[in-house]
C-alpha angles and dihedrals in degrees: 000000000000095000102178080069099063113087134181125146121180086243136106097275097066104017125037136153113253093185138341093289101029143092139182120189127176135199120187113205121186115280118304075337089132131035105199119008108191123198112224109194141164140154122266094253105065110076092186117100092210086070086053097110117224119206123162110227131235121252091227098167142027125186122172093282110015144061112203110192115192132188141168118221129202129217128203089234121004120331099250132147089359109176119210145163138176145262115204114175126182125179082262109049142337124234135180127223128211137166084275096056147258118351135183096201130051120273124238111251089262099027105081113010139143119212138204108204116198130340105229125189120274079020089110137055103271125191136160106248089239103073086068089058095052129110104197121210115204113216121195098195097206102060096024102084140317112237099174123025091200079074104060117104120245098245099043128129129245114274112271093017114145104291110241126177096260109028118105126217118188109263115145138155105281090055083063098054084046084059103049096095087053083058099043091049091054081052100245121163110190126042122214118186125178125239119321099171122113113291139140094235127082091231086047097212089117092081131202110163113024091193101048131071108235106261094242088061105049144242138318080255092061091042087047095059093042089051087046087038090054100043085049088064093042090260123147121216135213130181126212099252102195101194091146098073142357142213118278090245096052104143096232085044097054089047082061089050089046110038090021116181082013092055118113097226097047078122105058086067142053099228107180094209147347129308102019119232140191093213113066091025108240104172131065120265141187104265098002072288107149094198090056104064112194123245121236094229088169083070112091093220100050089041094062096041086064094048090051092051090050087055097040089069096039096047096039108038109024105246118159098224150313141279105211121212129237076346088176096065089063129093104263089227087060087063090043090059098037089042079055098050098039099051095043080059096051114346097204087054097134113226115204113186125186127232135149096218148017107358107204106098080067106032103067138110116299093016131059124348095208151012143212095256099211082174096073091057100042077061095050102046091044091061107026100026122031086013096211088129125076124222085266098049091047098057093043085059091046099045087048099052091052094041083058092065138045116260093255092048100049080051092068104032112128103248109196121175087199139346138182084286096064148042111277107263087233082059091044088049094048088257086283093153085201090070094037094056088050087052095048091051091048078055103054095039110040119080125287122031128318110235117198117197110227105271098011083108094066088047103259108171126189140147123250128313119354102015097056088060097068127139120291108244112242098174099100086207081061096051133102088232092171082053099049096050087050086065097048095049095041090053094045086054087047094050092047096046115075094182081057097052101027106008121115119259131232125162109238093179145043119154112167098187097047094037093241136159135166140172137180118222107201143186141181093267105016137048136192137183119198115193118186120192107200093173144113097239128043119266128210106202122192110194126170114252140189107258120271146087105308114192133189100241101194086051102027096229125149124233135233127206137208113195101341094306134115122238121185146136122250112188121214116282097014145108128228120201112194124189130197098209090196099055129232 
């Protein structure tokens, strides 16, 4: 047995409280290494062996090198000072691990043991149920619509004009709320825009003023009816909260420029020397960018400016949350007080950080409930769209990025294909729509939220920044209409189907020559397989099944079985989604 492999720690990683009387716990052991794993458990108090409870645990995830088994546990009252140890057996030997290492024989109950204390609250994850059923849709305000000419400002492009990193084009804030039956009708749920506060740039993450709408893109009054608009239609709504860094001409910046070490807010910086200048650059910036200074959120001052501004635009306006920009560059104990202020204010408030790569650090207890998950998509556009992943090599990215976060967390993780940040996955395809629409049902239907950047869903392509942030078409002849309805189906079978938006996840199918995956989504009432052909040739899967009625949900057709197994024709370049309407 490869026992370096095996890893399990008592801490939050791998034990957590998911609610007063429960407790999951996780082990990960080296590839098809073990062939059962058993958690023994009992509380402090018994001393007999025969009250040790035994319970084999489940394999939930495989990567390429690793099996991560998972399991939740129930007590009878809460689940404190709960002892446990494990059982790992191979076809070669069987060993126990404790707190005190590896054993080949079995531990007295009080010998080597690991044990979780008390399950306070905030301890756990926590999450309203409603941020796993969203489908977010990323707005970019300047190129989405233009609602009110007056607006636009003098030296703008004509709409639709090539994006470039400094041209304007008219979008503003009426032209959203214009465009809210168009998201409705695609079947979105949450709306992100970036940011819409004053700033000289068209992207606006360059701030100047935190408590006033740019100009270009109207007034709070204007911010105050789409909020209203969208929660008429059921639609949430988060704004692009950028406390990292500010704009160059942020007041409070430029009095460090001018007064330098006497200014008041020499704290709230990380000037580098005196005085401080723009060229060369001496202070530290967001991305070595020296129009983006970086905020001190270690100072107390600056710290609560930022909260207060969180607040301001919940309190007063209504949003729902706040996307928070390059989150991972900020001291964690800034999120836990602003987690803290925020959800005192309004504790369903939903907070969205970025980040381009492992998320936990972020996504903990006390401080954000969920994060952009970039490596979705790095998965995605290595197999459907650059195509430089094989179907393997697909589902061990995708395994491993589930295996880094709790269940209840990968449910809620933000899944783009693309964003304002990134080439547009049809560019990335080719613009092949086939792949694309392989890539869109993969969306609805794996794990965490879908999240549609504005205009992918008529079919805009474009490279990185700033072609990707080109306008959204309006004229309906222009539109990929096919593609279009593809979304909106896809998203209606993913809202009435729970095992697709909080089931548990397996892969049932990998098959490298013919460019096949499959995985099944399951619930304890509900099951569904989703089978995608990427390949050139049809492919005709058999794939043993529970008993029960399966159905092809995007046909309707209903499926017959022989023996238990699942028989059934994929098309090249298709998806099937089959559901068992009586459960497992």
């Amino acid at each position: 047995m490869n026992l370096p492999a095996v890893v399990h720690r008592p801490t939050p990683e791998y034990i957590y409280p998911r609610a007063r009387d429960q407790l999951t716990i996780q082990i990960t052991t080296a590839r098809e290494d073990v062939k059962q794993v058993t958690l023994v458990f009992w509380p402090r108090y018994e001393t007999s062996a025969d009250r040790q409870i035994h319970i084999p645990m489940k394999r939930s995830l495989r990567d390429a090198y690793h099996d991560c088994y998972r399991m939740t546990i129930q007590t009878d009252d809460v689940a404190a000072y709960v002892r446990y140890y494990f059982v790992l057996e191979s076809d070669e030997e069987t060993v126990w691990l404790g707190a005190k290492g590896f054993s080949d024989k079995e531990p007295a109950i009080n010998e080597n043991f690991f044990e979780f204390l008390w399950p306070n609250e905030g301890d756990g994850y926590c999450a309203p149920d409603w941020y796993k059923q969203q489908v977010y849709y990323q707005i970019f305000p300047e190129r989405y619509r233009s609602g009110d000419e007056r607006l636009t400002p003098s030296n703008a492009d004509p709409w639709g004009s090539p994006p470039t990193r400094e041209n304007f084009m008219g979008g503003d804030i009426q032209g959203i709320i214009r465009g809210l039956d168009h998201i409705c009708d695609l079947g979105a749920t949450c709306l992100y825009l970036t940011p819409i506060f004053s700033a000289p740039s068209n992207h606006k993450y360059d701030t100047v003023d935190y408590y006033e709408i740019d100009p270009a893109f109207g007034t709070k009054e204007d911010l105050r009816k789409l909020v209203s608009e969208a929660h008429k239609r059921g639609l949430r709504l988060i704004l692009d909260g950028v406390f990292n860094h500010c704009g160059y001409y942020w007041p409070p910046f430029r009095d460090l420029v001018r007064n330098g070490e006497n200014s008041k807010y020499r704290d709230w910086f990380f000037p580098q020397g005196y005085p401080v200048t723009l060229d060369p650059c001496n202070y530290d910036c967001v991305g070595h960018y020296k129009w983006m200074p970086k905020i001190n959120l270690n100072c107390p001052d600056a710290a609560e400016y930022f909260i207060r501004v969180g607040e301001y635009w919940i309190r007063e306006f209504g949003i729902d949350g706040w996307r928070l920009d390059v989150a991972d560059e900020v001291p964690a104990s800034f999120w836990q007080k602003f987690s803290s202020r925020i959800k005192q204010l309004k504790p369903d408030a939903l907070l969205l950080g970025e980040t381009w790569g492992d998320a936990q650090k972020l996504v903990t207890a006390n401080r954000l409930d969920t994060a952009m998950n970039y490596l979705f998509r790095e998965a995605m556009v290595g197999w459907l769209g650059k195509r430089n992943l094989s179907v393997s090599r697909f589902d061990d990215q995708i395994n491993r990025m589930l295996s880094l976060y709790p269940e209840e967390v990968a449910l809620r993780l933000y899944n783009p294909l693309d964003s304002h940040d990134t080439a547009r996955f049809m560019f990335e395809c080719q613009n092949d729509l086939r792949r694309f629409k392989l890539a869109v049902a993969l969306q609805m239907t794996l794990p965490g939220c879908p999240a549609v950047f504005y205009g992918d869903e008529v079919g805009l392509t474009g490279d990185n920044d700033p072609l990707c942030r080109v306008c959204m078409e309006w004229d309906g002849e222009k539109q990929n209409r096919e593609l279009f309805e593809w979304y909106q189906k896809l998203i209606a079978l993913r809202k009435k189907s729970p095992s697709l938006y909080e089931g548990d996840y397996a892969t049932v199918l990998c098959d490298d020559e013919h460019m096949v995956y499959g995985f099944r989504r399951q619930t304890d009432d509900e099951s569904c397989i989703v089978l995608v052909n990427a390949g050139e040739a049809d492919y005709f899967p058999r794939l043993a099944v529970e008993g029960g009625a399966w159905t092809e949900m995007l046909s309707q057709t209903y499926v017959t079985k022989d023996a238990e197994m699942l028989c059934a024709k994929l098309p090249a370049y298709s998806v099937n989604i089959y559901k068992n309407q009586k459960g497992r």
